[in-house]
C-alpha positions as CSV (number, residue, x, y, z in Angstrom):
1,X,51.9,258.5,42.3
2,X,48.2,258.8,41.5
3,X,46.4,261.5,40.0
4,X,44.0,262.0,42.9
5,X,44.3,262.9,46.3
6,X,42.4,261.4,48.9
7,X,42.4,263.5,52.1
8,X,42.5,261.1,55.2
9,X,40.3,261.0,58.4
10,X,41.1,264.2,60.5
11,X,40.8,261.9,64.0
12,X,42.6,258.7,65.3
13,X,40.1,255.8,65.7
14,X,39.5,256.7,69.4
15,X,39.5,259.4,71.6
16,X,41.7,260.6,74.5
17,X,39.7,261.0,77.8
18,X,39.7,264.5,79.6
19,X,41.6,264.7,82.3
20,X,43.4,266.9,84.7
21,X,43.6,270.7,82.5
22,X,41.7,269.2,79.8
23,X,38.7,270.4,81.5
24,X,38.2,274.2,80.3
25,X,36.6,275.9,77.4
26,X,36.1,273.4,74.7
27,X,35.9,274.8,71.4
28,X,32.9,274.9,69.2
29,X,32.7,273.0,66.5
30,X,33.2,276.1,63.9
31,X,36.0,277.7,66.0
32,X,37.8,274.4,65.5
33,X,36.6,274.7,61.7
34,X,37.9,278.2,61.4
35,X,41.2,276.8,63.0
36,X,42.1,274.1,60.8
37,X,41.4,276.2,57.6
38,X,43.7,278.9,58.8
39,X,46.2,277.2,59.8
40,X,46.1,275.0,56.2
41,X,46.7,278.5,55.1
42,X,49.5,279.2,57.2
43,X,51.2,276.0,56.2
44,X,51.2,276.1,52.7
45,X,52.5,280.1,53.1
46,X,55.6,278.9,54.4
47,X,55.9,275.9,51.7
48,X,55.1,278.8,49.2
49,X,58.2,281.3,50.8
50,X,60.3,278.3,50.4
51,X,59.4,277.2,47.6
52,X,60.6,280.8,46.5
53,X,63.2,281.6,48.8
54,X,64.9,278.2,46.9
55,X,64.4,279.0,43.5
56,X,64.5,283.4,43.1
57,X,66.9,284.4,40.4
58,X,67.4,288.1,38.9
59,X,67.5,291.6,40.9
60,X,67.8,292.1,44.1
61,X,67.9,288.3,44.8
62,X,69.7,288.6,48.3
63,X,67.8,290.9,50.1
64,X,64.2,288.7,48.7
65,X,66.4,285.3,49.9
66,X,66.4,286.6,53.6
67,X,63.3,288.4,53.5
68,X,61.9,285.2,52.3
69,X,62.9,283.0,55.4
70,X,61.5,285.7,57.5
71,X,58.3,284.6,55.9
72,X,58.4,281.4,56.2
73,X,59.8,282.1,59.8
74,X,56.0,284.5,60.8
75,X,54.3,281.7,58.9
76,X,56.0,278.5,61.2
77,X,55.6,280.0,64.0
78,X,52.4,281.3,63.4
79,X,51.0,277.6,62.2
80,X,52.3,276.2,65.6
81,X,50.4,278.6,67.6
82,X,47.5,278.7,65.9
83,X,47.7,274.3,66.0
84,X,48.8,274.1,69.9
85,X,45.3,277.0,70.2
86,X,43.2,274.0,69.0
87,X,44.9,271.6,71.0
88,X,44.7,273.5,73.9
89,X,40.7,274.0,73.2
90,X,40.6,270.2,72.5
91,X,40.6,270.5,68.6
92,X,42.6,268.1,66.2
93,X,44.8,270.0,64.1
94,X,45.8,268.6,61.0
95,X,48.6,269.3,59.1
96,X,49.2,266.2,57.1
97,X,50.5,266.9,53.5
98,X,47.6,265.3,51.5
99,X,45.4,267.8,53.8
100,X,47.5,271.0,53.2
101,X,47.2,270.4,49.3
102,X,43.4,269.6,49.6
103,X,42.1,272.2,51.2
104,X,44.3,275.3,51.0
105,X,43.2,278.7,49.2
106,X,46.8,279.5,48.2
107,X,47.5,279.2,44.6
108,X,49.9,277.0,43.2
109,X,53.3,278.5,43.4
110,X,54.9,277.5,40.0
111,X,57.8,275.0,39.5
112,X,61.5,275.9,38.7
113,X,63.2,278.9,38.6
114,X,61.1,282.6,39.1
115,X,62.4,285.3,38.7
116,X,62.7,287.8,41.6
117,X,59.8,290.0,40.3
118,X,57.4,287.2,39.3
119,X,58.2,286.0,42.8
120,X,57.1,288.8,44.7
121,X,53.4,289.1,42.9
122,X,53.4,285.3,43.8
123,X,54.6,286.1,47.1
124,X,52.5,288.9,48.7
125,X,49.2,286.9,47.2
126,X,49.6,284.2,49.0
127,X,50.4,286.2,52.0
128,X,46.9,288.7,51.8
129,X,45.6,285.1,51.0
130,X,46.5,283.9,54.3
131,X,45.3,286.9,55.9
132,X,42.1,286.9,54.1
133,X,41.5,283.6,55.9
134,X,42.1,285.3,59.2
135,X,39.5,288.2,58.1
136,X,37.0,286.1,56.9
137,X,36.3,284.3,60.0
138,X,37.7,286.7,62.5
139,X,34.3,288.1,63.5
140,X,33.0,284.2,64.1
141,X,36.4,283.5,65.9
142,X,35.9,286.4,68.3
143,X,32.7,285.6,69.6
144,X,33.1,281.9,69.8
145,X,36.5,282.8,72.0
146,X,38.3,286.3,72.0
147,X,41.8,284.7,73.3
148,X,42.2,282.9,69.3
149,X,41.1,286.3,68.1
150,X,44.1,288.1,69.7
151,X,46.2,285.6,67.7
152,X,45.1,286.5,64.9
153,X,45.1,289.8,64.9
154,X,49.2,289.1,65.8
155,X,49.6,287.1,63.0
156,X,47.6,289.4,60.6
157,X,50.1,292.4,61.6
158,X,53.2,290.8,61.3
159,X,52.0,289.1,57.6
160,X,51.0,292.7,56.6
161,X,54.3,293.9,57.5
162,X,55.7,290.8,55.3
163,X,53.1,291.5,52.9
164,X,54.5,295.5,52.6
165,X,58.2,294.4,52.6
166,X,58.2,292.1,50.0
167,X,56.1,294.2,47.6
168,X,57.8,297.6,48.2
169,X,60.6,295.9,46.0
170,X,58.6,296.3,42.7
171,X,56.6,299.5,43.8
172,X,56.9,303.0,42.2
173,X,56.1,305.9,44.3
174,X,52.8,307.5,43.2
């Protein structure tokens, strides 16, 4: 294994002609930019749950084990929406391992065992992280095309709904 990590082309040599449905709205080049960094973020969150969801030790480990596949369940299934959106706007999405590691915002989720607390601060970052990419862009997303934008704003309410779950464990009431 070598210590650096080339990130491939993020096309095939050539390009499929448009036919039949594939004549709509084609989107722009930053819509398709906005995209791909979202959903890098998507798929790393549910490497990151499971990454967890494997290795959780301590208090309350059951109920954090199941809550944790739910994550990586919104975070799946969000990632294939958001990758068949592109497709369906003739973008390339690209969720190739050497891409996810490149160009992800999520922090490195640590090796080994966690404990249940430690996971949950590691957790919930990396889910407001994967929201904050939805928010960053979601203003350029909804004028470029307001369909992706209602996507978003699905995935952004069922992460922050994760995102409350998870940390309510290690909360105190005020």
């Amino acid at each position: 294994m070598t210590d650096t990590v080339t990130v491939p082309e993020p096309h095939g040599s050539e390009d499929t002609r448009r036919e039949n449905a594939e004549r709509g709205f084609v989107a722009p080049e930053s819509l398709t930019k906005n995209l791909q960094n979202v959903l890098v973020d998507f798929i790393a969150l549910s490497l990151v749950a499971k990454q967890a969801h494997w290795n959780i030790v301590g208090t309350n480990f059951r109920d954090l084990h199941l809550n944790l596949d739910e994550v990586t369940t919104v975070a799946r299934n969000g990632s294939d929406a958001l990758a068949e959106r592109m497709r369906a706007l003739h973008g390339s999405p690209d969720g190739r391992p050497a891409v996810i590691a490149a160009q992800t915002d999520l922090a490195t989720f640590p090796a080994g065992e966690i404990t249940t607390h430690d996971a949950i601060d590691h957790v919930v970052d990396a889910i407001e992280t994967t929201v904050g990419s939805m928010r960053t862009c979601h203003d350029e997303v909804d004028s470029a095309d307001p369909t992706t934008a209602d996507l978003f704003h699905e995935y952004i309410a069922q992460l922050e709904q994760q995102a409350w779950f998870i940390s309510a464990e290690t909360r105190r009431p005020s």
